[in-house]
KELOVEX-917031 format. One record per residue (C-alpha): x, y, z; residue in one letter. Coordinates in steps of 0.25 Angstrom, whole numbers, plus 5000, padded with zeros to 4 digits. Example, Ala and Ser with C-alpha at 12.3 -4.5 7.8 and 13.67 -1.06 7.14 Angstrom:
2
504949825031A;505549965029S;
END
This chain:
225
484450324972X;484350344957X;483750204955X;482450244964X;482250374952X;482350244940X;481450174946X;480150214939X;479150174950X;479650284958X;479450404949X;479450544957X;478250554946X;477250454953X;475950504957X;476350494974X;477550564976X;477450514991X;477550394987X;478750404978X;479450484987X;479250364998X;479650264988X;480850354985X;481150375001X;480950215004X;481850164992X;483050274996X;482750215011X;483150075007X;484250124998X;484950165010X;485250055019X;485850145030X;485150265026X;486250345030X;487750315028X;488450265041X;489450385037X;488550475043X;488350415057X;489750525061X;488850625058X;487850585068X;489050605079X;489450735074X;488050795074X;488050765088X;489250795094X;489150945086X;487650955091X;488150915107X;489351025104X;488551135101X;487451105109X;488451105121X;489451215118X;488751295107X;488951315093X;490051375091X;491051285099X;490251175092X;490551245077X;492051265083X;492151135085X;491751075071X;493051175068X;492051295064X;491851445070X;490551505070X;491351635069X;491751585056X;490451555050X;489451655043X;488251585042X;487551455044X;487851395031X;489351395035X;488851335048X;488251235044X;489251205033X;490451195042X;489751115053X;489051015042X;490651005035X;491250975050X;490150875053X;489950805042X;491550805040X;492050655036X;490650595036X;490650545022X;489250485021X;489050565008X;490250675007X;489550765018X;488750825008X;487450765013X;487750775029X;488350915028X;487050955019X;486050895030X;486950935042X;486851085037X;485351065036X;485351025050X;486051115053X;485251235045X;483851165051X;484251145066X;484551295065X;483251345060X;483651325045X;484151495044X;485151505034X;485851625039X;486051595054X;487251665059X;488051575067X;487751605081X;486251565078X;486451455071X;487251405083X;486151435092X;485151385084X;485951255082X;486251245098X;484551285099X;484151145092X;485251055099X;484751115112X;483451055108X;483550945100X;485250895103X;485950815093X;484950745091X;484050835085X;485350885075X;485550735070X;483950715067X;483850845059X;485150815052X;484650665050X;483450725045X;484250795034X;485350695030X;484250595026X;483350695019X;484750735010X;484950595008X;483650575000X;483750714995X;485150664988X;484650524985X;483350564979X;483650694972X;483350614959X;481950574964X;481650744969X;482150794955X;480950704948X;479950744960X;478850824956X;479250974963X;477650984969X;478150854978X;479450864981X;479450964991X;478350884998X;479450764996X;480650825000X;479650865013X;479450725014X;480750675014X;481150775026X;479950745035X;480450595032X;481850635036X;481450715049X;480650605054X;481550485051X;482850575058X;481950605070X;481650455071X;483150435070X;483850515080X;482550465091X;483550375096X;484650485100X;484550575112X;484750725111X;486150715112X;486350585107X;487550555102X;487350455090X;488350345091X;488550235081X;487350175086X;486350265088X;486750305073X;486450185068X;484950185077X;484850315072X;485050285055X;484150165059X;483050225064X;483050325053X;482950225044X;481750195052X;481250315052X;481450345036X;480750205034X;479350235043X;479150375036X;479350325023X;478350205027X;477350325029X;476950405016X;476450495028X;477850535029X;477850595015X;476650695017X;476850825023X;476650845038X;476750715042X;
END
């Protein structure tokens, strides 16, 4: 990605910073041929079969299964530490540090984003959203967060030169993008899907799709749309 910050027709300085941004988003689309490593696909399982496992028996078998206790945790930091180290365990699409990052943001926003959760709600609240939106719904907002890290890491360069009066408006973007292209992504999956290889490979393809009509729309950039 540092090419995209030499090229001088792309300065953050230009008068439109909508319109850099989209440049910036398109090029570091087509930078990506698979947009997201085949070592991720795991992931996609995992996320269900915990998702299905707590939805059925609860939150705290589910955590004993992944090896953890909820007697043992304080907080939900630690929650979300150990179940993010235990699923993303071997998936190597980038040392876990991005996966475990966004699964412990899924996590955190699936449960009302509230830090200091004692376990026992943050079960409940956890076993609350898969009673409403399944596995499913925990993929797409993890989805959603993965590909927003991705450009976060790969573009850092490109935010450092923004100019700080944008770039809230910009990082704002870049998740609205996100959300959108996830929630066209996982369309394909029932609530309780379980993604094979296959529907994996529909569901990177149709985020592709999704990334490539918000970014054909410089509506997507703007606020409330």
């Amino acid at each position: 990605m540092s090419q995209l910050l030499k090229d001088g027709k792309y300065k953050a300085s230009e008068k439109d910073p909508d319109l850099v941004l989209e440049m910036f988003l398109r090029r570091w689309t087509m930078a990506r041929p698979d947009l997201l490593d085949p070592a991720i696909s795991p992931l996609f399982e995992r996320l269900h079969e915990f998702a299905h496992h707590v939805h059925s028996a609860g939150f705290g078998p589910a955590l004993k299964n992944l090896g953890g206790d909820i007697a043992c945790c304080s907080g939900t930091s630690e929650l979300m530490e150990l179940i993010g180290k235990r699923l993303c365990q071997s998936i190597s699409a980038s040392g876990n540090v991005i996966e475990r990052k966004s699964l412990e943001e899924t996590l955190l926003l699936c449960t009302g984003v509230v830090p200091d959760l004692l376990p026992l709600e943050f079960g409940k609240r956890l076993e609350g959203f898969l009673a409403l939106w399944g596995s499913k719904g925990l993929i797409r907002v993890f989805l959603s967060l993965y590909v927003s890290n991705l450009i976060y890491l790969d573009l850092h360069g490109f935010f450092r030169v923004s100019d700080p009066r944008v770039l809230h408006g910009q990082l704002e973007a870049i998740d609205r993008i996100c959300r959108k292209a996830a929630a066209t992504a996982v369309r394909s999956l029932n609530t309780w899907s379980e993604p094979d290889p296959s529907s994996v490979a529909t569901l990177v393809s149709d985020l592709r799709a999704g990334m490539t009509r918000m970014l054909g729309s410089r509506r997507s950039l703007h606020r409330g749309v």
